[in-house]
C-alpha positions, 0 to 999 in steps of 0.5 A, spaced: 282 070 686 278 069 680 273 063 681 276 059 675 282 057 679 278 053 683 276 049 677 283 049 675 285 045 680 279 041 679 280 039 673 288 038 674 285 033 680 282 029 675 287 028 669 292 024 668 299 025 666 297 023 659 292 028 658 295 033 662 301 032 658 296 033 651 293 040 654 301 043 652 301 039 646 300 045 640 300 041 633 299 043 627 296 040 621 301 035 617 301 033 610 301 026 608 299 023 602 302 026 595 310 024 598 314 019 602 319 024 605 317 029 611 314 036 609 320 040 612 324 034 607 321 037 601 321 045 603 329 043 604 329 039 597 327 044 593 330 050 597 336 046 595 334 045 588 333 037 589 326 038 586 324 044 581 318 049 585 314 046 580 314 040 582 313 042 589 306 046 588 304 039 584 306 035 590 303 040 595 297 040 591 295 033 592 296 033 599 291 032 604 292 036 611 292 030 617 289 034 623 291 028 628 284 027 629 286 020 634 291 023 637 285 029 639 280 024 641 285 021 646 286 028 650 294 029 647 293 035 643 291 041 648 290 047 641 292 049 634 296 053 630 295 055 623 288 054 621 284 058 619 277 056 616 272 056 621 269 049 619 275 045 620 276 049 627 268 048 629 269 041 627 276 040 631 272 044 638 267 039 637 271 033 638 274 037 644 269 038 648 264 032 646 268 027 644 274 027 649 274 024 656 274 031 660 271 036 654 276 042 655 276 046 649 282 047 644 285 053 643 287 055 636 293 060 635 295 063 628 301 069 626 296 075 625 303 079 624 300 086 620 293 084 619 289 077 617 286 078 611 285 086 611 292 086 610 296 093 612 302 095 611 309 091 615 310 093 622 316 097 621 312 100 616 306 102 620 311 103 626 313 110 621 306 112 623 309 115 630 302 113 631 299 109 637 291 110 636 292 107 629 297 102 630 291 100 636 285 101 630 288 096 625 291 091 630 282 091 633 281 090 625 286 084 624 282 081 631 275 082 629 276 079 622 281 072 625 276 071 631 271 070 626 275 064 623 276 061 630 282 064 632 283 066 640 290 068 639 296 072 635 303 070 636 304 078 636 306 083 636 313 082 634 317 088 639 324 085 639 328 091 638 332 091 631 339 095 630 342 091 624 338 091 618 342 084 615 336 081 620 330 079 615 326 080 621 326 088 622 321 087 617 316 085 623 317 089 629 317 097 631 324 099 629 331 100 634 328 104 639 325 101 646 322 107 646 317 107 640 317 099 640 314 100 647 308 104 645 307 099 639 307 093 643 302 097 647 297 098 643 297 092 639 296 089 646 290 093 647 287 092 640 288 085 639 285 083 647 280 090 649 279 091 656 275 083 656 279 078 653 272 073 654 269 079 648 267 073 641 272 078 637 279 079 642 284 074 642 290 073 646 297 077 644 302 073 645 309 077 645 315 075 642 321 073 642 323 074 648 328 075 649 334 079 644 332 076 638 333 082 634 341 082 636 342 076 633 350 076 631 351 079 624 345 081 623 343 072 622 336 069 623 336 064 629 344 066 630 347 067 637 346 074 641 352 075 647 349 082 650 352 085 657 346 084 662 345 092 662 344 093 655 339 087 654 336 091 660 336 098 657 335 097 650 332 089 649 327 087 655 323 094 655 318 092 650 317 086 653 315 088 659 311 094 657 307 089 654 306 084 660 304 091 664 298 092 659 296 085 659 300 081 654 296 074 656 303 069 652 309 070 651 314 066 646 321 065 648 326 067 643 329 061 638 337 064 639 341 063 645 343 069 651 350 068 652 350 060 651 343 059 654 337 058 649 331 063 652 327 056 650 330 053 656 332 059 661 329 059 667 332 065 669 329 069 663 322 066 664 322 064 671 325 070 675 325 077 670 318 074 668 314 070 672 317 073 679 320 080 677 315 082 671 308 078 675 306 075 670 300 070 669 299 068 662 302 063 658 309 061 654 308 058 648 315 056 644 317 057 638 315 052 632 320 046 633 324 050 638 324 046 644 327 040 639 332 045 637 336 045 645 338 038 642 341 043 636 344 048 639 348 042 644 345 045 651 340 039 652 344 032 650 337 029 647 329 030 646 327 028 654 333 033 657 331 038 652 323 037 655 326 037 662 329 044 661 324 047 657 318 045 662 322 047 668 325 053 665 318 055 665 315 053 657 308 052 658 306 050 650 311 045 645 310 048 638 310 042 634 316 039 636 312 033 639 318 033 644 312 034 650 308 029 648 312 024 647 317 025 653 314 028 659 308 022 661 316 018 662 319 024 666 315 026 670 312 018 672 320 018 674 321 023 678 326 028 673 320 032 672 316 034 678 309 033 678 308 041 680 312 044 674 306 040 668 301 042 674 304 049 673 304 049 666 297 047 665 294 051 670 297 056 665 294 053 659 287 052 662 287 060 666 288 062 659 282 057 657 277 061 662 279 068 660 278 067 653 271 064 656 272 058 651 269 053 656 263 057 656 263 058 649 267 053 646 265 055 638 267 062 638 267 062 630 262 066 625 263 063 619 258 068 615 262 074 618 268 070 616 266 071 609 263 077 609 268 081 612 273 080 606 274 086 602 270 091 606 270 098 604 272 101 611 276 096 612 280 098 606 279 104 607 283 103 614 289 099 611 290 105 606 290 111 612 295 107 615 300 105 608 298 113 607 301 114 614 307 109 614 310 112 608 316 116 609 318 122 604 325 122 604 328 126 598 324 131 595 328 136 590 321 139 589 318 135 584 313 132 589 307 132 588 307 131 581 303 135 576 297 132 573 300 133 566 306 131 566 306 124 562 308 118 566 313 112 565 313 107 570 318 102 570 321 096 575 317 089 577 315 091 584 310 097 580 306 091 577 306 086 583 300 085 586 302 080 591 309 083 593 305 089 597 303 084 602 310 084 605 312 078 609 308 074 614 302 076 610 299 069 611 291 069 611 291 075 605 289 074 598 294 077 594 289 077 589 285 083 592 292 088 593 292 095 589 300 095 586 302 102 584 300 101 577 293 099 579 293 105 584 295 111 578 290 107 574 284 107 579 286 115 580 286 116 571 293 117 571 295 114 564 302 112 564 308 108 559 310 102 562 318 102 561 318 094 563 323 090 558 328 091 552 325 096 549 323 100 555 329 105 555 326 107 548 320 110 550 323 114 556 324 120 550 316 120 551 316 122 559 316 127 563 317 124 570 319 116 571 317 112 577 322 107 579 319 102 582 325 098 586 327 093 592 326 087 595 319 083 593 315 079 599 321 073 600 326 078 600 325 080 607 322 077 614 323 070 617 329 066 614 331 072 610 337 075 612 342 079 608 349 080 608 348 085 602 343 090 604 343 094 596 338 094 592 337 087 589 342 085 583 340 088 575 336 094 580 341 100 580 344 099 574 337 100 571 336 106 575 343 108 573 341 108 566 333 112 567 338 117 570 342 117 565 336 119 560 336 126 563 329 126 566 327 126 572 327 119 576 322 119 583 324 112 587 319 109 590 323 103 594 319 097 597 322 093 602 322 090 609 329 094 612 332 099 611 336 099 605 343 102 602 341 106 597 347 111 597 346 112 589 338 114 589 340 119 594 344 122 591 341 122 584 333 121 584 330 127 584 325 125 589 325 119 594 318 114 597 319 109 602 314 105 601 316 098 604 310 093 604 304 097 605 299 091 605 293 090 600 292 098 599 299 100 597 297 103 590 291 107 592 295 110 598 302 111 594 298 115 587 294 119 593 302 122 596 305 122 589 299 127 587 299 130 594 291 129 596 295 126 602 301 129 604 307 125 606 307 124 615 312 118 615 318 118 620 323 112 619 323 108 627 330 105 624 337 107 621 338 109 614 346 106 613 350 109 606 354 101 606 352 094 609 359 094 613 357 099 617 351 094 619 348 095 626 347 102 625 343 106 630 342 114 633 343 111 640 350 108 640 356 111 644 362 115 644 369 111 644 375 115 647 376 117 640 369 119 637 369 119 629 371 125 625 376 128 620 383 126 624 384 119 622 386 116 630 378 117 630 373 111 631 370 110 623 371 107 617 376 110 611 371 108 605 365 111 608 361 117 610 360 117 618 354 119 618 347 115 616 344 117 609 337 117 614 337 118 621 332 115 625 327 119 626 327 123 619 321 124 615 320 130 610 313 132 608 310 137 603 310 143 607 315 145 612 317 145 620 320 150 624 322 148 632 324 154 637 322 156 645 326 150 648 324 149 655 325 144 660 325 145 667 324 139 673 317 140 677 316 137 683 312 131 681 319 127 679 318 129 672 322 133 667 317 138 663 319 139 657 315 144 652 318 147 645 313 150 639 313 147 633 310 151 627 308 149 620 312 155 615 309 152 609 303 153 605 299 146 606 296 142 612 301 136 616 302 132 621 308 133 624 311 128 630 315 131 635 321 127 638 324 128 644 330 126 646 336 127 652 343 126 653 345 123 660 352 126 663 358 122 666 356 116 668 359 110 672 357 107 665 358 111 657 351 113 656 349 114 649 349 120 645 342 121 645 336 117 647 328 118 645 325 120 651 318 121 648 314 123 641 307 126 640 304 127 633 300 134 632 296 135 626 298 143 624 295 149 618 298 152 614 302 158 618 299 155 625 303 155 632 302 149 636 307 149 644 308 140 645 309 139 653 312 133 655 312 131 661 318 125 663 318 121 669 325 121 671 326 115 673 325 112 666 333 117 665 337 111 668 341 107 667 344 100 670 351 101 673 355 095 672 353 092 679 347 092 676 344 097 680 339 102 677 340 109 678 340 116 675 345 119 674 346 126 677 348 132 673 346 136 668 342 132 662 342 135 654 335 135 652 333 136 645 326 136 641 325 137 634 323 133 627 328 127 627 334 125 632 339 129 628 335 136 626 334 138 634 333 144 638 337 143 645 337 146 652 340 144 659 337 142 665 340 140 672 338 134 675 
């Protein structure tokens, strides 16, 4: 037993229910002042156009932000979310621990997504990397610089795995596949926390949402998700547990409900699979305003059951609903709620506390560091590796890279914004301080015509080549942001229809938050770059591949559906009785091609690969070994990742097609052989049985290992 447990129940012996109550209270900063409605009235009066966006940046900029200092002096607030500057910070810290009765630090949290000010690409984006050792370094970079501003924990890494790309939060997480999403998480884990969690410049990952989010119904934020317990077992809670097992120290339950329970008040989820199946010790934190929302979603009939069920189903923290402080002292003085559950709950904030060191080092902030480290050179050197790595080459008809002396014509919103190529949930970065692609040509001397506006079509004559910059801005995906159209935004295609109809040559280069139906552009650009949202170095890093200093290494983590309709669209899906084909009684839609545009795992690169020598064989360890040789044909170095995947046979439950079971990412010279060994544990080949028994199946498996989930060698072995 660690020798802070004593000092726990030490502190737990002498608060009172009010101050015990106050340590699971999580406040944000209000605004008061410019206004007489609530800030949520106001955000809602100009989302419905009841006041102009001008009039609600005047409004805010007369604001005051209230701290609710008082309520902090009393011991009714137990830590922070959403503040950044570390004097407001020490300031806080300092009436915690000097001015309250018990003097326990605060804790403060903020949603350090994909960087805090040296902002790198979208998770999805960097999760196109294939590339742990990166996804670790930028997540130890995002630590050290939000540590700095005071802050001890991230409400990330974001793992729920994501198959429907109407969900505006794809943008946020590692793509469809647990597999991949595992090893994200896991590595974002380990570079957020290190192997000391009381180290002044680690912070506690909290993962999230647990659990299913990403299979929200229709593909709608916070909508319900209704899953058979075996896919929510196999394809939704891996992620989650992977991260708990690396050390995860909080965990946020989900806004959505699991076939009619809310995960904010499921005891099941947070207390059995969690807590007792799981092992874990840490902290739950829910999500802003979530615990109110049970009332909402018509599973609590008011705020005090709503407090009730979401502490005894295991909810440590109350993020901003106030429902906690303002119910629990009567519930638990009556006897609804027992004393143990608020001990549990503060015994878990407080453990937390302690690991962080906080009640030894209370001001865990570096100001000077906090201003220094903006915009530092091997900072942005780091965040232009990894946009570098995220970018996905998805056509090339041998246009790429481009000739220095082709005359370039740039056109689209998204090549002059410097703000966009932060992406979503960028909330403590300057867009200011963002390369655009336009920035990136001009920092590489590359002139170019600017075919912006009315006249724009009549400079094309000029051109060689034209680079259309096209889809979503920053709004357009992540939280509160789904779509029931995933094609290009309006006026787009019909732009790039008329490029295209000029005769020249038209290089898509495509920002977005998910993956996109983009049937034209794959058909009629001569070269296509995903470029997603790749953070404060997007354009250096895009100027770099389109020029070939960098050969492209991306390889997408998600589906690439030719319609909306065929939403959710994913590689591991099963077979029906009638599997799709050319016979009409066959599983498919008559008005669009079976196949994805993209597959999950695609990605071309400036060279060529070739895979042969398949080998798969089970060695007496429990493991399957498989062994292929992958060569670079071409005349250019590349990073390959190599993709390994198998294919269950008859079950007592239909298995997928085909299921990733693990990658490696090889670096290869021009003409170079490299042999790539896997080595899988079989047991990580089951699947549950639909008494919820795991198992794996007996029988012949279909492995595969090549460049994507669809381009693939095959070999058979019997398990």
């Amino acid at each position: 037993m660690k020798p802070y447990e004593n000092e726990i129940q030490a502190l737990l012996s002498q608060m009172t229910i009010a101050e015990k109550v106050g340590q699971l209270q999580q406040c944000g900063p209000s605004l008061v002042g410019a206004f007489e409605v609530s800030f949520e009235e106001l955000l809602d009066m100009m989302f419905d156009g009841r006041i102009s966006h001008e009039e609600f940046e005047r409004l805010m900029g007369t604001a005051e932000q209230d701290y609710h200092e008082e309520a902090l002096r009393a011991g009714r607030i137990g830590s922070y979310n959403g503040i950044a500057d570390p004097e407001i910070v020490n300031r806080l810290q300092k009436i915690a621990v000097e001015e309250t009765r018990l003097g326990i630090p605060l804790l403060f949290g903020y949603d350090v997504i994909h960087g805090f000010r040296t902002v790198g690409p979208i998770p999805l984006g960097e999760a196109c990397a294939w590339e742990p050792d990166l996804w670790r370094r930028t997540a130890r970079l995002a630590a050290q610089e939000a540590t700095a501003a005071g802050i001890h924990m991230t409400f990330a890494p974001m793992v729920d795995v994501a198959k429907d790309a109407r969900w505006g939060r794809v943008s946020e997480g590692a793509g469809e596949d647990p597999v991949v999403s595992s090893a994200y998480g896991v590595a974002k884990v380990q570079g957020f926390q290190t192997e000391d969690l009381s180290r002044p410049d680690a912070m506690a990952a909290c993962i999230k949402h647990f659990a299913a989010y990403g299979a929200a119904e229709a593909g709608r934020d916070y909508n319900r998700v209704d899953l058979s317990p075996q896919r929510l077992y196999e394809e939704y809670l891996p992620p989650f547990e992977a991260c708990i097992q690396a050390g995860a120290r909080a965990v946020m339950p989900a806004f959505n409900d699991i076939s009619g329970v809310p995960c904010t008040g499921n005891r099941w989820l947070l207390q059995d699979v969690l807590r007792r199946d799981w092992g874990f010790t840490g902290v739950t934190v829910s999500d802003s305003n979530a615990i109110a929302e049970c009332v909402v979603h018509g599973y609590s009939r008011d705020k005090a059951q709503a407090a009730a069920d979401a502490i005894t189903a295991g909810v440590d923290i109350d993020m901003s609903s106030d429902v906690y402080v303002s119910e629990l002292d009567r519930l638990v003085e009556n006897g609804t709620v027992p004393m143990e559950a608020l001990d549990r709950a503060v015994a878990d904030v407080l453990r937390l506390k302690f690991e962080l060191g906080l009640f030894e080092h209370p001001y865990r902030t570096d100001p000077d560091r906090a201003a220094r480290d903006i915009n530092r050179p091997e900072d942005r050197a780091l965040a232009r590796e990894a946009a570098e790595k995220s970018v996905v080459l998805l056509k090339n008809d041998g246009i790429l890279p481009l000739q220095p002396e082709k005359r370039i014509g740039v056109w689209g919103d998204l090549a002059f914004s410097r703000e966009d190529m932060l992406g979503a949930w960028a909330v403590g970065a300057d867009g200011n301080l963002c390369v655009s692609l336009a920035d990136g040509l001009t920092n590489q001397n590359i002139s170019f015509v600017s075919l912006q506006g009315e006249t724009g079509l009549a400079e094309v004559a000029s051109c060689d080549v034209i680079l259309a910059a096209v889809g979503e801005t920053k709004d357009q995906s992540g939280e509160a942001a789904s779509r029931a159209d995933i094609g290009l935004p309006e006026g787009q295609e019909e732009r790039v229809r008329q490029l295209v109809d000029t005769g020249k040559p038209v290089i898509a280069i495509v920002f977005a938050g998910r993956p996109l139906a983009i049937p034209y552009l794959a058909e009629h650009a001569a070269a296509i770059l995903i470029a997603w949202h790749p953070g404060v170095e997007a354009g250096n890093a895009l100027a770099e591949i389109l020029y070939g200093a960098v050969n492209p290494s991306g390889k997408l983590t998600t589906t690439f559906p030719y319609t909306t309709g065929q939403c959710p669209m994913y590689y591991a899906h099963t077979n029906t009785g009638r599997p799709g084909g050319r016979s009409k009684f066959t599983s498919k839609y008559l008005d669009t091609p079976l196949e994805p545009v993209w597959p999950f795992g695609y990605g071309l690169s400036y060279t060529t690969y070739a895979y042969q020598d398949l080998q798969a064989s089970r060695n007496g360890s429990g493991a399957l070994s498989v062994s292929v040789t992958v060569s670079n044909t071409g005349d250019r170095s590349g990073d390959e990742t190599v993709q390994c995947y198998f294919r269950a046979p008859a079950a007592r439950r239909v298995r997928p097609v085909r299921q990733l079971a693990a990658f490696q990412k090889v670096h290869l010279e021009p003409g170079e052989a490299q042999t790539v060994s896997f080595s899988i544990p079989i047991q990580s080949l089951g699947y549950y049985t639909p008494d919820m028994q795991y198992t794996v199946a007996p029988g012949t498996y279909a492995v595969y290992a090549g460049g994507s989930s669809r381009d693939c060698l095959e070999t058979q072995v019997a398990l």
